[in-house]
PAKE-763430 format. One record per residue (C-alpha): residue in three letters; z, x, y negated. Coordinates in steps of 0.25 Angstrom, whole numbers, plus 5000, padded with zeros to 4 digits. Each point is the difference from the previous one (the first is absolute). Layout:
BEGIN
AlaZXY/...
This chain:
BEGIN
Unk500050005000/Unk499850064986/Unk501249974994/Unk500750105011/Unk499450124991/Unk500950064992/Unk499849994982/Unk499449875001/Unk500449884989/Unk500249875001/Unk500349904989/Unk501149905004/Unk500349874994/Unk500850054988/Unk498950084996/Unk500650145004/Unk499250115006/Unk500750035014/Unk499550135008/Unk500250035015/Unk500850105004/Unk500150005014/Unk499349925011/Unk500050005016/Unk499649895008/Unk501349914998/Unk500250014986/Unk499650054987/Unk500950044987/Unk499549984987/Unk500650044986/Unk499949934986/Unk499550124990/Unk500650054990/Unk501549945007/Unk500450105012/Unk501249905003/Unk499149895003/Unk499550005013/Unk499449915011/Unk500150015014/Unk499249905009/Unk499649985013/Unk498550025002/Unk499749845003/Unk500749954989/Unk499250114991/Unk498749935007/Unk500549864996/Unk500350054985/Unk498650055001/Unk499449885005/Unk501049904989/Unk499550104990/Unk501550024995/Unk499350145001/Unk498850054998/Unk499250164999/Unk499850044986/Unk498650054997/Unk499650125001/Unk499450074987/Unk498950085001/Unk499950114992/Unk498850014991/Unk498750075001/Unk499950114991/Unk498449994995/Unk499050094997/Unk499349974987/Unk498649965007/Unk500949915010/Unk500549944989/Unk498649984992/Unk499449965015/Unk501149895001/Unk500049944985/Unk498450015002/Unk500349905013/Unk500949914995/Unk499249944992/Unk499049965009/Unk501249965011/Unk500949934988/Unk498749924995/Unk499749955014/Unk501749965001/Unk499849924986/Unk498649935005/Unk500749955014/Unk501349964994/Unk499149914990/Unk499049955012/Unk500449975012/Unk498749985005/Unk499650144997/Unk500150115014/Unk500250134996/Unk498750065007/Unk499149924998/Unk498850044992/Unk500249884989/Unk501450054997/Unk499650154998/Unk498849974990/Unk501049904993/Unk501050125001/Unk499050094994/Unk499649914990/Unk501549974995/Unk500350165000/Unk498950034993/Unk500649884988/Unk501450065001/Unk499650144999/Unk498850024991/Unk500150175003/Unk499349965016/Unk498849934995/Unk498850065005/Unk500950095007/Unk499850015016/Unk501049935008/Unk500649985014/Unk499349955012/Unk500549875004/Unk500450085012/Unk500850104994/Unk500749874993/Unk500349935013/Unk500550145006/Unk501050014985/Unk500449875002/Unk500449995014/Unk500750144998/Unk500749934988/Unk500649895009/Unk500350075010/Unk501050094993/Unk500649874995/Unk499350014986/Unk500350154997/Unk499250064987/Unk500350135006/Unk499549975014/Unk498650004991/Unk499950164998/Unk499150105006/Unk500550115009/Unk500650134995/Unk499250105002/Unk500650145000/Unk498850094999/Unk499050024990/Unk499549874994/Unk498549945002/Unk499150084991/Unk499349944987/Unk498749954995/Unk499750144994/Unk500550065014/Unk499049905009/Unk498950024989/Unk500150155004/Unk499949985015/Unk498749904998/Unk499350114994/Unk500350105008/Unk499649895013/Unk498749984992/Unk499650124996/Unk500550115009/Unk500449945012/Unk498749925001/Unk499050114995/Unk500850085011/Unk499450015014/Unk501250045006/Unk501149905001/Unk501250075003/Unk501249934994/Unk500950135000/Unk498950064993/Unk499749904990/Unk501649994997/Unk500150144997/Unk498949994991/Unk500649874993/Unk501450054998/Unk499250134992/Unk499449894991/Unk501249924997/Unk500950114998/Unk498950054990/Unk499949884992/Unk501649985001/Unk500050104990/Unk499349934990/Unk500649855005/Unk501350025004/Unk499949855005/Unk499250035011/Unk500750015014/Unk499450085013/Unk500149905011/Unk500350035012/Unk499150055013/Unk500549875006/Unk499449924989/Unk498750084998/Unk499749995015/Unk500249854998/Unk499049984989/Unk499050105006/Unk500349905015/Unk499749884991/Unk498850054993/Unk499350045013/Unk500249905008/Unk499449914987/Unk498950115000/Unk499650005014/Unk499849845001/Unk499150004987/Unk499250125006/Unk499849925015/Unk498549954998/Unk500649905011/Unk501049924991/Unk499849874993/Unk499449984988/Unk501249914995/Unk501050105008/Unk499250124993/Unk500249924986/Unk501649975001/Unk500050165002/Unk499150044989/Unk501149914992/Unk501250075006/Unk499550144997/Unk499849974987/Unk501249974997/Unk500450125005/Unk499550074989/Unk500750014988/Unk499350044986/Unk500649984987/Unk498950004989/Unk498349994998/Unk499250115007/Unk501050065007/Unk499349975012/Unk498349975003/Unk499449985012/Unk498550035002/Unk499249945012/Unk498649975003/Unk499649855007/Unk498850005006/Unk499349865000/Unk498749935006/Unk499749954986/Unk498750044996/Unk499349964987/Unk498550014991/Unk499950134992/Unk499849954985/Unk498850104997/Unk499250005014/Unk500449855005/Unk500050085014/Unk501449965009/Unk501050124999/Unk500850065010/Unk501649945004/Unk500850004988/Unk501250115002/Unk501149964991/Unk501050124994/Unk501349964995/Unk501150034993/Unk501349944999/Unk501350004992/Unk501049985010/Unk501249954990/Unk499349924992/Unk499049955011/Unk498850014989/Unk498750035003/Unk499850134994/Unk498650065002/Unk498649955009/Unk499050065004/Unk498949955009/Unk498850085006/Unk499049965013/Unk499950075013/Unk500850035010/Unk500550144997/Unk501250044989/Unk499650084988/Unk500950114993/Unk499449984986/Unk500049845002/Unk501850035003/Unk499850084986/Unk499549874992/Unk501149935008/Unk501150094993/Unk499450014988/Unk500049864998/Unk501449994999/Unk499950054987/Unk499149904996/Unk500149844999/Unk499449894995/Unk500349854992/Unk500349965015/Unk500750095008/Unk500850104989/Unk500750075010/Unk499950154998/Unk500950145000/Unk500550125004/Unk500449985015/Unk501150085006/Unk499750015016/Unk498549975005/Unk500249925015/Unk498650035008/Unk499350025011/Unk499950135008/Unk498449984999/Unk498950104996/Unk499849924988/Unk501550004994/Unk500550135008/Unk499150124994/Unk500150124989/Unk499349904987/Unk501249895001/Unk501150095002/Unk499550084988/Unk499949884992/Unk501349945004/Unk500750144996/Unk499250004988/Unk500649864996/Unk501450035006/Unk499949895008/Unk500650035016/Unk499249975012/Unk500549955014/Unk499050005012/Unk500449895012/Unk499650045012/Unk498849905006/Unk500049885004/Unk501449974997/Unk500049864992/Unk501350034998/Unk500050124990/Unk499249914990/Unk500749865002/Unk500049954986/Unk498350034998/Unk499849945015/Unk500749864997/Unk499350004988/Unk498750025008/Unk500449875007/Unk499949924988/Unk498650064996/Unk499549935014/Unk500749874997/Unk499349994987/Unk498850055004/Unk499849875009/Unk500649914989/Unk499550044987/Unk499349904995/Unk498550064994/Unk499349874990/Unk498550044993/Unk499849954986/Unk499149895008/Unk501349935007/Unk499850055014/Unk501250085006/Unk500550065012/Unk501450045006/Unk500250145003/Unk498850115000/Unk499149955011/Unk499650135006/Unk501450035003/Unk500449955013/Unk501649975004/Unk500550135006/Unk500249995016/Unk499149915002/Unk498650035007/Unk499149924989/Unk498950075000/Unk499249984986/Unk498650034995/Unk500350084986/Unk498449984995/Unk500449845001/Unk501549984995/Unk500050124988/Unk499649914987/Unk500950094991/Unk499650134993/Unk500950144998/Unk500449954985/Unk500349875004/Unk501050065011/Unk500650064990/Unk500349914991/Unk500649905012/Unk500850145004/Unk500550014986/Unk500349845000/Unk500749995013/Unk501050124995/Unk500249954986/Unk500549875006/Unk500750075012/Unk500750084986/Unk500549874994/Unk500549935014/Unk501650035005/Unk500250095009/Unk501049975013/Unk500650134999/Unk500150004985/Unk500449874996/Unk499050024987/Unk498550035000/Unk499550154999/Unk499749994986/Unk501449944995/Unk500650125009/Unk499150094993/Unk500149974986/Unk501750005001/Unk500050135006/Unk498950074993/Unk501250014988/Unk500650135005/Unk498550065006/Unk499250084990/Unk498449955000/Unk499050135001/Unk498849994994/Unk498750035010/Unk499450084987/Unk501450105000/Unk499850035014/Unk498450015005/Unk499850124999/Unk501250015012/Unk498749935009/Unk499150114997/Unk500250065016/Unk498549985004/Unk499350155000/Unk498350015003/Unk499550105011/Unk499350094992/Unk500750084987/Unk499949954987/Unk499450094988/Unk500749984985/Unk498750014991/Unk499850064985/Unk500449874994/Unk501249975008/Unk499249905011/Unk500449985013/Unk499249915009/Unk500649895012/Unk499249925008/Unk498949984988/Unk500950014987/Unk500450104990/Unk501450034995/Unk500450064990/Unk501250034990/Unk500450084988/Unk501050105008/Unk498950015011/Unk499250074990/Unk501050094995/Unk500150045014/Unk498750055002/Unk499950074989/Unk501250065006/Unk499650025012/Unk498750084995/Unk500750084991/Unk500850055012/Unk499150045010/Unk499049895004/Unk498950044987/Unk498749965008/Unk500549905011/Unk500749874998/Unk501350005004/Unk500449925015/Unk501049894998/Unk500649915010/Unk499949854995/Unk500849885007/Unk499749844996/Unk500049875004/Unk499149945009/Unk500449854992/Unk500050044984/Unk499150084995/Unk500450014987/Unk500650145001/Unk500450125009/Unk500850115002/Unk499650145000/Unk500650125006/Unk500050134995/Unk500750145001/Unk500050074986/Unk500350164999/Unk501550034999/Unk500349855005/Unk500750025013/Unk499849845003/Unk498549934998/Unk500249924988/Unk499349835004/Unk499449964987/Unk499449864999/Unk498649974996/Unk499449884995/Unk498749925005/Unk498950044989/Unk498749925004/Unk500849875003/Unk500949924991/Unk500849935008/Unk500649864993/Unk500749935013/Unk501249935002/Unk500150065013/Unk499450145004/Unk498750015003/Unk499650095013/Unk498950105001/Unk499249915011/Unk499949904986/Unk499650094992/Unk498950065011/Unk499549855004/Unk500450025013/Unk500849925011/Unk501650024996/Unk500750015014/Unk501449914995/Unk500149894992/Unk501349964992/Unk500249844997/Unk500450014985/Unk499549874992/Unk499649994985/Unk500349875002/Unk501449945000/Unk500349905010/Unk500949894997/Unk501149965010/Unk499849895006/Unk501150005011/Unk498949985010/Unk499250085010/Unk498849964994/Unk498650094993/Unk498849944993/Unk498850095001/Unk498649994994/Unk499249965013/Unk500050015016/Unk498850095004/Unk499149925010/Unk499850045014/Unk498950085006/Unk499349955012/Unk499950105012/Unk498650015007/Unk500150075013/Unk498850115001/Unk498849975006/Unk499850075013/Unk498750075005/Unk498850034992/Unk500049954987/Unk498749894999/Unk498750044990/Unk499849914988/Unk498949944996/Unk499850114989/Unk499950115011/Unk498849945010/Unk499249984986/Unk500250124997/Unk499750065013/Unk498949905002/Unk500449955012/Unk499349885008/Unk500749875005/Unk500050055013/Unk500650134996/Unk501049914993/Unk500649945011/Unk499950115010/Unk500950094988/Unk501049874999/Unk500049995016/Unk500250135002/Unk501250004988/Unk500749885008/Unk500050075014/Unk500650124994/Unk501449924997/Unk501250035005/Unk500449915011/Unk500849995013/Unk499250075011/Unk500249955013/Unk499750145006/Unk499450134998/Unk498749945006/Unk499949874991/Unk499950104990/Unk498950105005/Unk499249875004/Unk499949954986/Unk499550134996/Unk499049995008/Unk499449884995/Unk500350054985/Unk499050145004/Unk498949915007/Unk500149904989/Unk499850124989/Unk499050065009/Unk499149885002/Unk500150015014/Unk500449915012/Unk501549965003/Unk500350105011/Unk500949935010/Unk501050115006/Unk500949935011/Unk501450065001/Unk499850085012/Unk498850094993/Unk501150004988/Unk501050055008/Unk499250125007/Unk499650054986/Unk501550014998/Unk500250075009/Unk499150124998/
């Protein structure tokens, strides 16, 4: 029985505390406090029936209260007012049940009334609330029994700690073929002890953690990478990675990638049916804004068409004004992105470069969702003709996975410009639309954080896309000219330098300079040379002298030469009013060509040729005859074939049909 153990109270009916001293099996002595002369001896039934009469009863025992850490305490306060709402609402409405999904939006609803500081803010799950609730009740409505656990080693790391780990995982450890987690820990704990110095807010995390996070992140990365998962499964983990990734401001982070489609389309200036359009993309991962396209045909990726790519990152439009420096380049490890002109361009504009490995999706997740939207559109853009008619999505593009085969001289009735401009429509509206993992549009993102980023001019930094360089060396003529592909360049100091340069020991040869330009703007390049006692080549830029270029955007040399330029950008004159919708009005839908099939055997005379070979009505025919038995057709065998020669050579001869049966034919075969 527990009133045998020794210090226990009771209360009796005068309200005194009585405490046992001593208890056996027979009987029990209690004592009143604080009066040693008053005591009690009983026999244990008669203590049993005092118990059961409640003459006596146990006094409560006091718990001793909790000692709290200050996040225990902001943890409970943050709880109880979730768990004190939901009280209030039940006391008020008996009709309510406390885990119902009714009750919690009304719970939310009321919380975010009473305490205007967690609007908008995120809040519990209702399963987390029943779990609050049901430890609340079971603890006999205990604040306390609210609180988190203590923890007695180091705490969870912050934002500024996570965001460290993310960019290590997304640059290092991908671009890494290895995938040693000791290794990668070793290398991490170098770069956070590194910055530690500068932030003393960032903590290493543990190997236990980083293992963790690297677990997480491969498992993610080796569903997405499994050409055999789902496409909706393949989606949801695109989503998760993504949100993997921390950034924190514009440009910090811009993935490049190339989509290769089917869509083909009518060349403004020849009318013939170009090649598949390949698409090369550029994307700003925090702000989800499209930031640079460029589109070319065939089925091959070009270096110099990945060099308009980045250059048009400086550059914008009415439309799309998205533009700036970038920090970190995300690309492919292609021949087209991974080579000696892009990584001099890129150290030239300060801008960092990290290689995926290939065919990992999962390297580049933000540009490879946004590849996804491009196919939705492209089936449900709406395309209307100044005339009224209209079509849903770009008829020559056929739903990806499906087996449509589709005729392109037939269903291609838009031309290059016209792509463009639906391309520029389709991004402007995409720009202007909210984003699921923004909660804001591209643009609204854009414009708030472009407060504390500092805009470069594309005229302040051309010259750092002069990295292009001819087979042959250049020459720097008496009058300061250089020629490029054509052209003439020139400037003041270039002068000065020849004369320079003649005076020092070039008096009957011009001087050989090394000049480097841009394939896309031919307005100016960039010329090399090494100077007597100048230990380093001084770059000197020269200015187009036989063109005066007067462009909104620059103009290539292919422009300026009348030749076929290999790139396109998508930059309109035209500004495009929002609408809200999908939707393009173009000029007109160019009709479709009707196929012939060739004509097989020997084409036929025409009346002009017999006249002119004045040929009788007998010959006429025999010619025409003679054209129709030549055709192709579905010989039955070889010897079908060789009789019907027969019969044309005695026809041309003039002489009688000679009948060969098979058994001669088949004797002549043989020898």
């Amino acid at each position: 029985m527990f009133a045998q153990a020794r210090d226990h109270q009771f209360h009796n009916s005068n309200g005194d505390i009585m405490t046992v001293l001593f208890a056996d099996d027979v009987s029990i002595l209690l004592e009143v406090d604080d009066d040693e002369k008053t005591r009690e001896f009983l026999a244990l039934d008669v203590f049993s029936t005092k118990l059961h009469e409640k003459t006596l009863f146990p006094k409560p025992v006091e718990k001793t209260r909790l000692i709290l850490s200050p996040v225990q305490q902001a943890t409970r306060d943050s709880r109880i007012v979730y768990i004190h709402t939901l009280r209030d609402m039940l006391q008020n409405d008996e009709t309510l049940k406390p885990t119902t999904s009714t009750t919690y939006q009304k719970m939310i609803e009321v919380v975010e009334e009473n305490y205007p500081a967690l609007r908008g803010a995120e809040h519990p799950k209702k399963t987390t609330i029943n779990r609050y609730w049901k430890t609340w009740i079971s603890s006999r409505f205990n604040d306390d029994s609210l609180i988190c656990k203590s923890r007695s080693h180091t705490p969870r790391i912050g934002e500024e700690s996570n965001a460290l780990i993310d960019t290590y995982l997304s640059t290092t450890y991908q671009d890494s073929r290895h995938k040693v987690a000791t290794g990668h820990y070793a290398c991490y704990k170098q770069d956070a002890l590194k910055a530690r110095e500068t932030n003393p807010n960032i903590i290493v995390a543990s190997k236990r953690t980083f293992s963790r996070r690297i677990e997480a992140r491969q498992s993610i990365c080796d569903k997405l990478d499994d050409p055999k998962t789902p496409h909706a499964e393949r989606q949801q983990l695109s989503l998760n990675l993504i949100k993997r990734i921390k950034l924190h401001y514009p440009l910090q982070r811009v993935e490049l990638d190339c989509l290769h489609t089917n869509i083909r389309v009518i060349d403004d200036v020849t009318g013939e049916l170009t090649e598949p359009v390949v698409i090369y993309y550029a994307l700003d991962c925090y702000t989800r804004a499209p930031l640079s396209m460029v589109f070319d045909y065939g089925k091959g990726e070009a270096t110099e068409v990945v060099l308009q790519l980045i250059q048009n990152t400086y550059l914008r439009d009415d439309n799309l004004p998205f533009c700036g420096k970038t920090d970190t380049f995300i690309m492919d490890n292609g021949p087209a992105f991974n080579n000696k002109l892009i990584k001099s361009l890129c150290e030239q504009l300060g801008s960092n470069i990290v290689y995926t490995p290939s065919n990992t999706p999962s390297a580049k997740p933000f540009v490879e969702s946004h590849f996804r939207v491009f196919r939705q559109k492209f089936e449900s853009m709406v395309v209307t003709d100044s005339a009224g008619n209209r079509t849903v999505g770009l008829n020559t593009y056929p739903k990806k996975g499906t087996r449509t085969k589709i005729n392109p001289l037939k269903n291609t009735h838009i031309t290059a410009s016209t792509f463009t401009k639906i391309i520029n429509t389709m991004l402007t509206e995409y720009a202007h639309k909210t984003h699921s993992g923004l909660n804001c549009s591209p643009i609204f993102c854009w414009q708030q954080s472009r407060v504390v980023q500092s805009y470069y001019d594309y005229d302040s930094i051309k010259h750092h896309f002069h990295v292009a360089t001819q087979a042959h060396e250049q020459q720097l003529d008496s009058r300061g000219f250089v020629r490029v592909l054509k052209h003439r360049f020139t400037s003041v100091e270039l002068k000065k330098v020849h004369t320079l340069l003649m005076t020092y020991g070039h008096k009957n040869v011009n001087p050989t300079v090394q000049v480097f330009y841009n394939p896309y703007d031919a307005s100016s390049v960039t010329v090399s040379v090494a100077l007597p006692n100048e230990t380093e080549a001084r770059s000197i830029v020269a200015y187009n002298y036989d063109e005066e270029i007067n462009s909104r955007w620059p103009v290539s040399f292919a422009q300026l030469n009348g030749k076929v330029q290999k790139g396109q950008h998508i930059f309109q004159t035209e500004k495009h009013q929002v609408t809200g919708q999908y939707a393009v009005t173009i000029d007109r839908f160019i009709p479709a060509k009707t196929v012939r099939s060739k004509r097989s055997g020997k084409p036929t005379s025409s009346f002009e040729d017999n006249n002119a070979k004045e040929l009788s009505i007998e010959q006429r025919i025999q010619n025409a005859n003679a054209t129709d038995s030549l055709k192709e057709i579905k010989w039955q065998n070889s010897l079908d074939k060789t009789e019907l020669a027969d019969k044309l050579r005695a026809s041309q001869l003039n002489e009688p049909e000679q009948i060969i049966d098979n058994t001669q034919r088949d004797t002549k075969a043989l020898w």
